[in-house]
C-alpha positions as CSV (number, residue, x, y, z in Angstrom):
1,X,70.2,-53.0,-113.8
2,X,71.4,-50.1,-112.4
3,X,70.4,-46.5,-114.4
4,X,73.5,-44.9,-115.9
5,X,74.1,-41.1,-115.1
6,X,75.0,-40.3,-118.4
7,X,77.4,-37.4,-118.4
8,X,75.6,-36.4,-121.8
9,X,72.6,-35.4,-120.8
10,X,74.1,-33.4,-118.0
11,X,76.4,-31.3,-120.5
12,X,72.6,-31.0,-122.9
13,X,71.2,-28.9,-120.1
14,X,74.3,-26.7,-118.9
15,X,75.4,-26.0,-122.3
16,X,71.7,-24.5,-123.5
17,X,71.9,-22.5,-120.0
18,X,75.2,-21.5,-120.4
19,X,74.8,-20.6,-124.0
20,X,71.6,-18.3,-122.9
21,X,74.0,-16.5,-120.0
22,X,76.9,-16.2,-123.2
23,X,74.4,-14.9,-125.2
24,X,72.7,-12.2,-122.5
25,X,76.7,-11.1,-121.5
26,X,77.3,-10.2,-125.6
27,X,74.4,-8.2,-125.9
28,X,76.0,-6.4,-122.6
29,X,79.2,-5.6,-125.0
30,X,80.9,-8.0,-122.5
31,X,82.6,-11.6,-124.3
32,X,83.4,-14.5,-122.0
33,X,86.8,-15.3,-122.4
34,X,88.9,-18.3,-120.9
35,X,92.7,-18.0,-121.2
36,X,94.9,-21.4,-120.9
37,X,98.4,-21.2,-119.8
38,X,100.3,-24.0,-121.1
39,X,103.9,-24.9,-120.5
40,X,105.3,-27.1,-123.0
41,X,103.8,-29.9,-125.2
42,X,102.1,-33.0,-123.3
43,X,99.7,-34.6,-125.0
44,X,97.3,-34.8,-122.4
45,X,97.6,-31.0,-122.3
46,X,97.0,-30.4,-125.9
47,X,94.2,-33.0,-125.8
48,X,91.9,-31.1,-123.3
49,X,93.1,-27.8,-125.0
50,X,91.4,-28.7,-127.7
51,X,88.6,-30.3,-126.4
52,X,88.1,-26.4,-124.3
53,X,88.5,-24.6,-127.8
54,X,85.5,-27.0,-129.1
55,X,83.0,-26.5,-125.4
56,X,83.9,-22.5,-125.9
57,X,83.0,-22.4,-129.2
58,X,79.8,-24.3,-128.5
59,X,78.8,-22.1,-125.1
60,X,79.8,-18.3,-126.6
61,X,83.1,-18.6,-124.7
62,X,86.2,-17.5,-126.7
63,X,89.6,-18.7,-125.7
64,X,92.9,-17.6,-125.6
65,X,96.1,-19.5,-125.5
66,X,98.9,-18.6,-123.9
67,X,101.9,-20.9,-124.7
68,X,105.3,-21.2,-123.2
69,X,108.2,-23.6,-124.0
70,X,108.7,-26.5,-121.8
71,X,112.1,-25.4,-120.7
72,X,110.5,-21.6,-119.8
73,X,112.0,-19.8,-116.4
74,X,110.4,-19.5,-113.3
75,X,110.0,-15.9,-114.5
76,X,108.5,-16.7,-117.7
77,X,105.7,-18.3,-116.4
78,X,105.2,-15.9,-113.4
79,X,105.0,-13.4,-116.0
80,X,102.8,-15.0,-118.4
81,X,100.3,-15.3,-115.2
82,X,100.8,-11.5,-114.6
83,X,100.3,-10.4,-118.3
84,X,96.8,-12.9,-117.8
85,X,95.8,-11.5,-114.8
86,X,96.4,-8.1,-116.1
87,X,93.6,-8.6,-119.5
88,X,90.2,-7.3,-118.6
89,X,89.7,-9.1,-122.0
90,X,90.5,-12.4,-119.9
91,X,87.6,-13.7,-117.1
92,X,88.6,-16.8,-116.5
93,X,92.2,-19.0,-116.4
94,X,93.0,-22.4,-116.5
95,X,97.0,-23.5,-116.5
96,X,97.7,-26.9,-116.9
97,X,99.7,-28.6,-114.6
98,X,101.9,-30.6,-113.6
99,X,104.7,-28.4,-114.4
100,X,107.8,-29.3,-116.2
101,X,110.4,-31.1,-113.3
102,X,112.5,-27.9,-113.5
103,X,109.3,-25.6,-112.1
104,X,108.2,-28.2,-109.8
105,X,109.6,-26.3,-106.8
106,X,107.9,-22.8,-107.6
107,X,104.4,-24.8,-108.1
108,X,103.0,-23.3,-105.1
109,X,104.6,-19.5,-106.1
110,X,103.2,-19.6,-109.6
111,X,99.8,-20.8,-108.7
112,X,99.0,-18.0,-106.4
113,X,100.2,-15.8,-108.5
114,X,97.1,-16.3,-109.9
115,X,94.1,-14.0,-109.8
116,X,91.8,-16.3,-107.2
117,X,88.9,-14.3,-109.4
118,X,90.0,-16.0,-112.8
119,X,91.0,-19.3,-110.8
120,X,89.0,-21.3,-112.5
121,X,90.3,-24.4,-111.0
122,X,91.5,-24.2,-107.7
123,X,94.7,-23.4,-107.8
124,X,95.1,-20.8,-105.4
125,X,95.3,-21.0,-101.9
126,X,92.3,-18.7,-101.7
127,X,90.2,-20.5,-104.3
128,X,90.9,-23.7,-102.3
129,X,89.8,-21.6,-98.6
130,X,86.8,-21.2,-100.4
131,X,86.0,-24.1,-101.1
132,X,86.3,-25.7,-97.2
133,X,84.8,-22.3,-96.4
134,X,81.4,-22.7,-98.6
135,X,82.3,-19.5,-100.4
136,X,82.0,-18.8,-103.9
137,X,83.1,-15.2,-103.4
138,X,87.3,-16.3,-102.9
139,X,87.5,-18.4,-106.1
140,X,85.7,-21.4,-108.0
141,X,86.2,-25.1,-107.0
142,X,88.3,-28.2,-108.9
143,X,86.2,-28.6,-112.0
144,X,85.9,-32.1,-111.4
145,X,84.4,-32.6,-107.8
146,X,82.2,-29.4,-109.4
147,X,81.2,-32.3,-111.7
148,X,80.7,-34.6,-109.4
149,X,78.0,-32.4,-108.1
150,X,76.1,-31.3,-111.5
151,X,75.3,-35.3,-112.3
152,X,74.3,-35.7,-108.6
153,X,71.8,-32.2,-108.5
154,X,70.9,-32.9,-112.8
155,X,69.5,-36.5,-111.5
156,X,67.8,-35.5,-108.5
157,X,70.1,-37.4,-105.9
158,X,69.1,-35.0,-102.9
159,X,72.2,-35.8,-100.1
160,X,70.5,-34.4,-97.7
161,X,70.7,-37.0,-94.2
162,X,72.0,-39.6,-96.8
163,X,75.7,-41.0,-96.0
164,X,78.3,-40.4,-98.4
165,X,81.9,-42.1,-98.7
166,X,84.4,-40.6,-100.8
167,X,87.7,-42.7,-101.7
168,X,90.4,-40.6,-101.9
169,X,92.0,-37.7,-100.0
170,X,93.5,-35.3,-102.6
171,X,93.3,-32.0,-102.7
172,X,92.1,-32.2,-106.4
173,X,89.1,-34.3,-105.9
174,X,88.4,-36.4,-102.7
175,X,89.3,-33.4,-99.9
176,X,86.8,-30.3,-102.2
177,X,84.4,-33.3,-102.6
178,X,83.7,-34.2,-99.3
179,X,83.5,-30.1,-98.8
180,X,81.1,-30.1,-101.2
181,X,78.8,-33.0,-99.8
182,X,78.6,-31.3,-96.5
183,X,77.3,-28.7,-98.6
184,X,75.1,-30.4,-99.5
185,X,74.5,-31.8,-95.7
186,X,75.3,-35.0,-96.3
187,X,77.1,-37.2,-93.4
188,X,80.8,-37.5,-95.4
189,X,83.6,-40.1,-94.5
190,X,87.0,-39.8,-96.4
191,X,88.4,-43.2,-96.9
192,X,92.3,-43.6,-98.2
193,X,95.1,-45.8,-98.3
194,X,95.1,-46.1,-94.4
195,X,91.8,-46.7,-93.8
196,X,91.1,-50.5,-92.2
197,X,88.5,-52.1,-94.3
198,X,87.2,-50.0,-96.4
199,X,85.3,-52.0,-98.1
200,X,82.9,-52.4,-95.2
201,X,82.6,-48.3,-94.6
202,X,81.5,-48.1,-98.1
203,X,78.8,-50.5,-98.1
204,X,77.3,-48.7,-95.2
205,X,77.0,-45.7,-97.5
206,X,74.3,-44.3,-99.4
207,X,76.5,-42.5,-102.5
208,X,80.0,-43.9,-103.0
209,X,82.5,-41.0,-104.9
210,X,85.3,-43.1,-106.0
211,X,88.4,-41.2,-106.7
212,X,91.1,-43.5,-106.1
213,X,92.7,-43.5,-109.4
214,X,92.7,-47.6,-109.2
215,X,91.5,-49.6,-111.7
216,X,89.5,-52.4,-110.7
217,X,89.6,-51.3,-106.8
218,X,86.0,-50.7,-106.2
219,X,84.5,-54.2,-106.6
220,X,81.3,-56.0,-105.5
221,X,82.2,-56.5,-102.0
222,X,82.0,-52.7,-101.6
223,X,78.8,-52.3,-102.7
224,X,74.6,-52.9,-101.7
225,X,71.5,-52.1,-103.2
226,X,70.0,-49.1,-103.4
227,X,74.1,-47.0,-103.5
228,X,74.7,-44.1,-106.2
229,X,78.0,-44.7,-107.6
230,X,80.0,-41.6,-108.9
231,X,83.0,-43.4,-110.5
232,X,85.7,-40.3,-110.8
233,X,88.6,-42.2,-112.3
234,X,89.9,-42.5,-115.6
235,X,92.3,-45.5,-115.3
236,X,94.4,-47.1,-118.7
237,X,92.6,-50.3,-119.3
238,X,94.6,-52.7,-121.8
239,X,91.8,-55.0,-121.8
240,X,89.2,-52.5,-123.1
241,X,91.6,-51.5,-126.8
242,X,89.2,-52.2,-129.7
243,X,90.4,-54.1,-132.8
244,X,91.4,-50.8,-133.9
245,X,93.1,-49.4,-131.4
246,X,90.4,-47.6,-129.3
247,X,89.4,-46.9,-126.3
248,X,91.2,-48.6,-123.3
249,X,89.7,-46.4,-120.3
250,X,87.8,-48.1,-117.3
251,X,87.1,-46.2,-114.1
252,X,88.1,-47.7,-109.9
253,X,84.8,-49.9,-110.3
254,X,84.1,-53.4,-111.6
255,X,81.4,-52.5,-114.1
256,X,80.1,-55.9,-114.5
257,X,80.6,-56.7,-110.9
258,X,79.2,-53.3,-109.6
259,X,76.9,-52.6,-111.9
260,X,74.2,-55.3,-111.5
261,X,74.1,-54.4,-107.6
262,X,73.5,-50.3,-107.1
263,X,71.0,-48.8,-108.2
264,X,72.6,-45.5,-109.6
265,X,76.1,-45.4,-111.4
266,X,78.4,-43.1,-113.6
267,X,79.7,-45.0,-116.5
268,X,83.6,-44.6,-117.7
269,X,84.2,-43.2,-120.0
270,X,80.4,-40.8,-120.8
271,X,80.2,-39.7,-117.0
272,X,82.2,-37.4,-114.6
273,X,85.0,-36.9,-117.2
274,X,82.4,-35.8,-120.0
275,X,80.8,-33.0,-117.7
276,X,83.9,-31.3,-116.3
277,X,85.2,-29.1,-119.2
278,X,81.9,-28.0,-119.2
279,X,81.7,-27.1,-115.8
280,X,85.0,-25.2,-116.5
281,X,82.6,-22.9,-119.4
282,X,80.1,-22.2,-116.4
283,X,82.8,-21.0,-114.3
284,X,84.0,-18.6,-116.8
285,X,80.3,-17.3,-117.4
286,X,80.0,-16.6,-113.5
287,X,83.1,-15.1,-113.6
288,X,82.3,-12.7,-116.3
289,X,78.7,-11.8,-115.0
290,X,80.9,-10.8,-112.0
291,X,82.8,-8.3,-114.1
């Protein structure tokens, strides 16, 4: 049986350091602040508001809201970002996206508008330079490959020498993620849609980040003993709704299948998802003790 990187005991340790480093930035007069820029009402949005307004409130972190109707102007939202980047009261920002259709062709304009200082995402340009650059100094990286890393550095998984294949190529998750291996001087491969056989380039691997956004695509045929498995997808599961409704979220991976075989996995839901708002706190705490 493979042990489960819980995403829970991950959040237990940031959250009491991160609620230390709120707590020493108070007594400084200084109050960690995360702003949210939201255009319009999705519920996905609203849902990880929320959940952002609950993590601040348990790390010291206060947040501020700023809303905008979904049929706002390109220059509504440009100045929303300015007014953001303009509060010393604000250290960090995080604005949802996708944008509304009607804004999709500014995405790019509005993004670096953005203070790569309170990018707390990787939104900007910058922020995303950093990133392939190794420095923290131009911006923070994608909260979720971020994640990826806590579980792997929380459990002891050291990547140095080891072989790593990430599945997917976006700029959200697989590109920052293979950045961030390197990093960690691991020997990366990036394996997509046009890669022949992938199946057999993962079993050759020693950690497997699967970020395909697939369910059911990482089976037992891509998998040995002795892997880690980072499952980063959250993937609507029909057969996975309780008796009342519940649930309904399965990651790329087999769990039965994949499970039984590696010696190391991230359950879905309780792993990557569960860690990265989190990770979003500690980026606003560095970017306040930078202030």
């Amino acid at each position: 049986m493979a042990k489960q990187l819980l995403g829970k005991e991950v959040n237990e340790a940031l959250v009491a350091d991160l609620q230390a480093r709120s707590a020493a930035l108070r007594e400084k007069g200084i109050a960690p602040c995360l702003g949210i820029i939201r255009v319009g009402e999705r519920p996905d949005d609203l849902s990880y508001e929320k959940g952002a307004i609950k993590k601040g409130e348990t790390v010291g972190i206060d947040v501020k809201v700023f809303t905008l109707p979904e049929d706002a102007s390109r220059e509504d939202v440009l100045a929303t970002v300015d007014q953001v980047n303009a509060d010393n009261s604000v250290h960090g920002v995080l604005m949802f996206q996708p944008f509304p259709a009607h804004l999709k062709p500014y995405q790019r304009e509005i993004c670096n508008r953005l203070d790569p200082k309170k990018d707390m995402d990787c939104l900007t340009d910058l922020s995303s330079a950093g990133v392939y650059q190794g420095r923290s100094d131009l911006g923070y990286a994608p909260c979720t490959p971020a994640a990826c890393m806590e579980i792997l550095d929380h459990y002891g998984i050291d990547c140095k020498g080891k072989s790593a294949v990430v599945i997917g190529r976006s700029l959200v998750v697989g590109k920052p993620a293979a950045m961030m291996l390197i990093g960690k001087n691991a020997t990366v491969t990036v394996c997509h849609t046009k890669t022949v056989d992938t199946a057999a380039v993962c079993r050759e691997a020693d950690i497997i980040i699967s970020a395909a956004g697939v369910l059911g695509s990482l089976t037992k045929e891509y998998v040995r003993p002795g892997q880690i498995v980072i499952d980063v997808s959250m993937n609507w599961n029909p057969e996975k709704i309780t008796a009342k409704g519940k649930g309904g979220m399965s990651g790329d991976a087999v769990y039965e299948e994949v499970e039984p075989i590696v010696d190391a996995i991230t359950p879905v839901p309780g792993g990557v998802g569960a860690v990265t708002t989190t990770v979003l706190m500690k980026h606003v705490i560095e970017a306040a003790e930078k202030v």
